[in-house]
N, C-alpha and C positions, 0 to 999 in steps of 0.2 A: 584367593578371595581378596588378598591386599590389592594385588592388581587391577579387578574388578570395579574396587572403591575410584581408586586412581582416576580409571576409565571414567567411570559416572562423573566425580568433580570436574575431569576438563572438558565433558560431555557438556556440562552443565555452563561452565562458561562461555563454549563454541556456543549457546543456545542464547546468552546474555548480547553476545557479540553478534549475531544476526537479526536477535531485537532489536535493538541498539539500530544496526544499517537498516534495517524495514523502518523506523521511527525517524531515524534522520531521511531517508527517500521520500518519505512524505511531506515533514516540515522542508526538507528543500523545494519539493514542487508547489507547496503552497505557497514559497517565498516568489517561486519563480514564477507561478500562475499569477501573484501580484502584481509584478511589475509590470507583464504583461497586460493584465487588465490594466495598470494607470498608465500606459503606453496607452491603451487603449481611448482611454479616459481625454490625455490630452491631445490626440489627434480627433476627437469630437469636437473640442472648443473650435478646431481651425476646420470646422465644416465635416470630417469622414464623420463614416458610419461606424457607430458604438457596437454593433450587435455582431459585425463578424472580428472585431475584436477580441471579444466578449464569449465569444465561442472557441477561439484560440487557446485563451485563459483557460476554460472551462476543461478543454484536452488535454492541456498541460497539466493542470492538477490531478485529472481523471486518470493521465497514463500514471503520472508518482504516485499515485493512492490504490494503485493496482499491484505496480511493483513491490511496495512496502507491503500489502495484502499479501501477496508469492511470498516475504521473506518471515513476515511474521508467522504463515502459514506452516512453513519448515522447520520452524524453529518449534511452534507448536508442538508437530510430530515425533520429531526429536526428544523434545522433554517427555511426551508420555512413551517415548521405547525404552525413555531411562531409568525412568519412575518404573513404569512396567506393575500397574496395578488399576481395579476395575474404579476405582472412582474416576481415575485419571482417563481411563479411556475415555470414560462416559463424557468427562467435559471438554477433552480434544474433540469428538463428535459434533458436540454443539458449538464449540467454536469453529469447527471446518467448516460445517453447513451452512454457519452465519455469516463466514467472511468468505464464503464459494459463494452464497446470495449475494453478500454487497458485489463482488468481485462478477460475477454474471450479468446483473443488470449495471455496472457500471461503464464495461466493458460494450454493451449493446447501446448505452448514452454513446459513449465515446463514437463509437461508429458512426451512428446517426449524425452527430454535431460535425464528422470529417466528411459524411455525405452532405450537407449542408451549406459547408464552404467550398465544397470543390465545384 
């Protein structure tokens, strides 16, 4: 049973540590969807167009905020096989469904937005 505990605490960490990369994969495409938008931003003052910039930005955040969605997703799972009780399931459930919705129609933006510039 001592091993078992074991198990669970570094279960529990691996779980901390995937948070952790799903939250940084997002704030770095946020950072990186910025720049790109005020790339965007100062090639409008010199005449281009804002708006397939602006859609670029938009993919680049969309793809990180998809990824981090995949890792938070896992990590999710993981904690309720650990925990391994019904409340826990029930709120893994509502958190998959809600972040497989964001992740569904996020994913179908992104498409659309690379149909638009190509």
């Amino acid at each position: 049973m001592k091993h078992f505990t074991q198990i669970v605490e570094i279960l529990e960490y691996v779980v901390l540590v995937i948070n952790l990369i799903g939250i940084l994969l997002i704030i770095f495409g946020f950072v990186k969807g910025f720049f790109h938008h005020m790339r965007a931003e100062y090639k409008s003052i010199h005449g281009h167009d804002i708006i397939e910039g602006t859609k670029k930005a938009r993919i680049v955040v969309g793809t990180y905020m998809l990824l981090g969605l995949e890792f938070l997703i896992a990590s999710d799972i993981i904690l309720s096989v650990v925990r391994h009780n019904l409340s826990s399931l029930a709120e893994l459930a509502g958190i998959v469904v809600i972040r497989t919705a964001i992740a569904y129609f996020l994913g179908k933006e992104i498409e659309q937005l690379k149909g638009e510039i190509s």
